[in-house]
N, C-alpha and C positions, 0 to 999 in steps of 0.2 A: 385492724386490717393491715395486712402488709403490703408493703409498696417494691415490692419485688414483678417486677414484669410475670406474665405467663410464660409458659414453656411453648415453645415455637414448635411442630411437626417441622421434618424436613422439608428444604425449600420452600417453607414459609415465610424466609426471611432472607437475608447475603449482607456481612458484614466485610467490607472493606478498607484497609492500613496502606499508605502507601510512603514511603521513604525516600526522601530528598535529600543530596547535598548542599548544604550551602557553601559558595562558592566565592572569591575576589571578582568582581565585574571587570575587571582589568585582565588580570593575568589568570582568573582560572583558578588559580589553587586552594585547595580546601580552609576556608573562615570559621574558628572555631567560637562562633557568636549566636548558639541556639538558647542558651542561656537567656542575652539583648532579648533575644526577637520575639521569646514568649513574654517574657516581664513588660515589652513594648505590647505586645497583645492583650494581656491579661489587664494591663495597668498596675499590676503591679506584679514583684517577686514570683513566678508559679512554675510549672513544670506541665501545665494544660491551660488552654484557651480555650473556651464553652463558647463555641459559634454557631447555638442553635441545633441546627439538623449536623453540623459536623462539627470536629475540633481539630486543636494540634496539639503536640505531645513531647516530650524529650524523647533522643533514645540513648545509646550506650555511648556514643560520643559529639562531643560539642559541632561538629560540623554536619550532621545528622536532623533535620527535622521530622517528624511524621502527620501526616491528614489522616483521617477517620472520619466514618460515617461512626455517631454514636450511640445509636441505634439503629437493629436490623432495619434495612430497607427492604419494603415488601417486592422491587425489580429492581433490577439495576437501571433501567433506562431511567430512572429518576436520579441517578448520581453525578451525571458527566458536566452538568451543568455546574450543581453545586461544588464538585470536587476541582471545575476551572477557576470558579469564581471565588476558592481560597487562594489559587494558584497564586490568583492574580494579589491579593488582598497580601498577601505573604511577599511576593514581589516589592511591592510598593514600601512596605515597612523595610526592606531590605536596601532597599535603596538609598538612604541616608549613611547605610553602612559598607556602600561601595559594594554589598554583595548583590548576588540574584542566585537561583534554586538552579541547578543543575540534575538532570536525570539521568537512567540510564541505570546499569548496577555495581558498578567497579570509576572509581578515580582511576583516569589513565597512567598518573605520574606521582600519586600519592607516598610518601616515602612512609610509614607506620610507624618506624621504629621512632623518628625523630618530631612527626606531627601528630599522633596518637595527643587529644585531650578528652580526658573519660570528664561524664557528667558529675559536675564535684554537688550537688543540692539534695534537694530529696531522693530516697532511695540511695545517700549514696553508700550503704555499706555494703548492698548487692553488687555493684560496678568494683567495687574493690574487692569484693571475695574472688569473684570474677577474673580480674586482674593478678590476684597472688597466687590463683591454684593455675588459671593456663597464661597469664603473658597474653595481654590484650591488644601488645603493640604486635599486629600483622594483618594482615589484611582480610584474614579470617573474622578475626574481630572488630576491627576497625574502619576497614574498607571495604562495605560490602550494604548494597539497599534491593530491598525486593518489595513485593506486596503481597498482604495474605489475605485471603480469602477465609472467612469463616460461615461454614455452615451449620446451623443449631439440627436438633434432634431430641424427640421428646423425651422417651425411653430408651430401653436396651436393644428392643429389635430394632428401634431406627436406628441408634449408635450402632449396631454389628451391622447392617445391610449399605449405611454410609459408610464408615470405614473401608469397607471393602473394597466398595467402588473403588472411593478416591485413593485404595494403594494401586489399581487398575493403573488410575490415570498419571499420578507421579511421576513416572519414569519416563515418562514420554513431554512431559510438561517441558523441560529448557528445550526441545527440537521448536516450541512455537514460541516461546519468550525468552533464548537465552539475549543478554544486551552484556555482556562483560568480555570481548575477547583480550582486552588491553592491560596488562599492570607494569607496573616499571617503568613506562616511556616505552613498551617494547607490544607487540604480537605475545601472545602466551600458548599456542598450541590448542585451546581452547575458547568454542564459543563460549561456553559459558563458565568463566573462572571461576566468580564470585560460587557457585555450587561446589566448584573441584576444589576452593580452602575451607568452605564449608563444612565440605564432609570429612573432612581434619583439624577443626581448629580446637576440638574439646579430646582428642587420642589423651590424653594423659589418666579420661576417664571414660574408658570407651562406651559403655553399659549409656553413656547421654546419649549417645547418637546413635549408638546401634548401627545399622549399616543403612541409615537415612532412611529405606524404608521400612516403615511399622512391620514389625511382626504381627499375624493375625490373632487379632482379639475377639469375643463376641459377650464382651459386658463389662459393664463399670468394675466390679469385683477382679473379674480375669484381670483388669487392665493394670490394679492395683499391684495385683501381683505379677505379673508377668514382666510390664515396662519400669512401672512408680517404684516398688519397691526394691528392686534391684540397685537402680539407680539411685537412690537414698544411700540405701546398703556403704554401693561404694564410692560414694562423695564423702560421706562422714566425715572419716581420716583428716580430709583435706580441707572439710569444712564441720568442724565441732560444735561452733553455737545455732548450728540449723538454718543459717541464712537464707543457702541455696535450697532446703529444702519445700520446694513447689512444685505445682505441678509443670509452669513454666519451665523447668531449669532440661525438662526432654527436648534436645533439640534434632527430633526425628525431621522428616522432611510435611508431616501431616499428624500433629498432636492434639491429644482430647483436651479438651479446657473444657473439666466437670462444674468449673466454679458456675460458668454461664451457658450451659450446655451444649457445648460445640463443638465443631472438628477444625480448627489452622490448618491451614496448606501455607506450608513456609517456602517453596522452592522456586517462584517465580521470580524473574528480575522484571525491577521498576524498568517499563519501556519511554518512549521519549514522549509521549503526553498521554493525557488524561484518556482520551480516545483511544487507544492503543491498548491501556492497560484494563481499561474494562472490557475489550472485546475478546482479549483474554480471558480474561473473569468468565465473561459469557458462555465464550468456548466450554471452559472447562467444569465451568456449572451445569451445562448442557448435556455433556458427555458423564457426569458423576450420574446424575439424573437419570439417565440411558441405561448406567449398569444399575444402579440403586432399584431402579424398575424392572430388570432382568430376575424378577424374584427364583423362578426355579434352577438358577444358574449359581446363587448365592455360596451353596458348598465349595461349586467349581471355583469360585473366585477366591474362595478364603484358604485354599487347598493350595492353590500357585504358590510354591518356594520364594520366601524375601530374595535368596541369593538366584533366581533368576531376574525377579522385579529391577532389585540392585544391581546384576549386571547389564541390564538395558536404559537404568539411570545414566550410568556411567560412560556407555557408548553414547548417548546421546550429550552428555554434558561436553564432552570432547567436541562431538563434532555437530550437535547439533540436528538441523534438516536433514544432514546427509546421514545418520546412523545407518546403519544398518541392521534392520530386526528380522532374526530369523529362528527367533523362539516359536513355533506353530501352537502350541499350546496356548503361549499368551496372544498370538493373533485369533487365535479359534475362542477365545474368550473377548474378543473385540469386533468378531463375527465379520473379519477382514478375507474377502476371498482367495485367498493362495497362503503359499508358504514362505515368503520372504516379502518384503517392501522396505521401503527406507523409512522413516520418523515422519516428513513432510509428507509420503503418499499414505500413513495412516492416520493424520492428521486429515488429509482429504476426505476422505474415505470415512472419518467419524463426524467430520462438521457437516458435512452431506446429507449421510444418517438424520443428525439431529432435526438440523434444517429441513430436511421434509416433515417431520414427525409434530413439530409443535412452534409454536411462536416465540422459542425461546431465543434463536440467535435473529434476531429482529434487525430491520433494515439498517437502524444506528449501527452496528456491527459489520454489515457486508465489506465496507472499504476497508478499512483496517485489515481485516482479517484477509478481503482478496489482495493485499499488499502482502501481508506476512507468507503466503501459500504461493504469491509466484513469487515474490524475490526474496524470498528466508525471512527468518526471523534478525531481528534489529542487530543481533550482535555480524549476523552475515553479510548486511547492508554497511554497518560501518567498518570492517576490513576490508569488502570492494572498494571506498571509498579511500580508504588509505593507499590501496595500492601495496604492492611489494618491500619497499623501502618505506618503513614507518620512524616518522623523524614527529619532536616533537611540535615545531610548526605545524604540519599535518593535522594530530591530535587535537590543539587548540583549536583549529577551525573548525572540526567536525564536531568538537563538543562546544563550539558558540553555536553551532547550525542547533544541534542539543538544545541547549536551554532558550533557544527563538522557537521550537517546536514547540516544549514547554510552556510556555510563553501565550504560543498564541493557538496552542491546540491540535498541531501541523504534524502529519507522520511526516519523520525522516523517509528520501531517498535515495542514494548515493546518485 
């Protein structure tokens, strides 16, 4: 018999990652001690900690932890519990090391070139191919935490009618979670940076990222060829013993992982607790759902231009709530009454939808979410908060209020 799980139908399941920095409790700056904190976990040397229903994980650099649900959870409202209560358990171990977990998705003052420590342990010859083909010290690489969402799919009709959906919803995803408007000690011109190094940190091989939104696929075979192997193709060069060659190494903004049949949504930024980031989740489970179910609409969906999708990414990652969307095509696929809206009143306008339709955005979610819809999303709350003249005094205390959110579960509000 094998002891391979069954294959999930969609929204059978929801697999949740979420990324932390660890941080000095004193001054804030980035602790490159994820190495301690798992080996203190595990009890000894590892690179994961088995904590039952969830775990922790490395990721590409030492000041970086990650949570997981390690198997799909059949709702999310069974998660916010368990995913406080590593919160906390991860705190406490940290605390001997003068750190504590910091959230959010960009270090406000993190320098890359000089604090970049890549994971030296297991796997480390991927974090090094990594490093010599694009230069890991920047903030694209370096500085940068989000959470993904995975949702499974049985077959190829569930895989083409998911996909679709969720490239629907991508582009409009940083208008309700961007959290990064800070790098340098400075304002960046954008809510949501951590997307805008993002969607540049791999240019050296463009064919990985593509224009962060998936081009349309509608089968595992298409996918092969269309996304996988091109990008093999032209890695090679630059990577000869095949290291990178996985299905990982796509750093689109929503990637198939055939190993455990699923869709990744990479584009959200970690918000400031537990509560916040699953109401996300919620949201945007709700809304894939919505189109996923729109079955006679499916061509229409898979028909819509990446380089439209991609240009409403982009206005959104800039500015967020306030973009402005005046694609009628992509509105008239969102079944949004008029011809223009901003990012926040199509976020209204689909949480509402959903919300009447079914019990998926459940009362656990109202707060959060009526936070995010009248005062922006996290990254707009904390430039109110800073005000015009952003010093780094400032920063400190808005990201101690951070990691007290954190902490104790508490939405930021300026």
């Amino acid at each position: 018999m094998s002891d391979e799980p069954p294959q999930l139908s969609a929204f059978k399941g929801v697999g949740i990652e979420l990324e932390y920095m660890i941080v000095d409790r004193e001054s804030l700056s980035v602790l490159p001690v994820a190495d301690r904190l798992l080996e203190m976990g595990a009890c000894a040397p590892s690179a994961e900690v088995d904590r039952g229903m969830l775990g922790w994980s490395n990721e590409f650099v030492l000041h970086v932890i990650e949570v997981k649900n390690q198997r799909p959870a059949t709702a999310l409202s069974t998660l916010p519990e368990a995913f406080q209560h590593e919160i906390g358990a991860i705190n406490r171990l940290l605390e001997s090391m003068g750190a504590r977990l910091m959230p959010s998705a960009m270090h406000p003052w993190m320098d890359p070139v000089t604090e970049t420590r890549l994971w030296p342990h297991q796997n480390e010859a991927i974090y090094r191919a990594y490093d010599r083909i694009f230069d890991s010290r920047s903030h694209g690489w370096s500085n940068l935490q989000s959470m993904h969402i995975n949702l499974p799919f049985a077959d190829d009709g569930e895989f083409a009618r998911l996909h679709a959906a969720i490239r629907l919803v991508l582009p409009i995803l940083p208008a309700l979670a961007a959290s990064s408007p800070f790098a340098d000690g400075e304002a960046t011109g954008c809510l949501d940076y951590r997307m805008q190094v993002y969607c540049s940190n791999s240019d050296r091989v463009p064919s990985i990222a593509g224009m962060v939104i998936p081009e349309t696929v509608s089968s595992h075979a298409e996918y092969e060829e269309c996304i996988l192997a091109p990008m093999y193709a032209d890695v090679a060069p630059f990577d000869p013993e095949g290291v990178l060659r996985h299905e990982w190494l796509n750093s689109r903004g929503a990637i198939a992982r055939f190993d455990r049949n699923a869709i990744e949504i990479r584009v959200i930024d970690t918000q400031e607790c537990v509560r916040a980031d699953l109401a996300v989740a919620a949201a945007t489970v709700a809304t894939v759902k919505d189109f996923y179910h729109a079955g006679p609409a499916l061509r229409e969906q898979q028909a819509i231009p990446t380089e439209a999708l991609a240009a409403i990414l982009h206005d959104c990652i800039r500015d967020a709530d306030q973009a402005l969307i005046t694609d009628t095509d992509y509105l008239r696929l969102c079944r949004f009454p008029g011809r223009s809206c901003t990012a926040l009143e199509l976020w209204r306008h689909l949480i509402e939808r959903v919300a009447q339709q079914g019990p998926d955005l459940a009362s656990m979610w109202k707060e959060p979410l009526h936070i995010m819809l009248q005062h922006g999303p996290l990254g707009r709350r904390m430039l109110r908060a800073a005000g015009r003249q952003v010093s780094k005094m400032q920063l400190a205390g808005i990201f101690r209020q951070l990691c007290d959110c954190l902490r104790n579960g508490q939405m930021f509000l300026s």
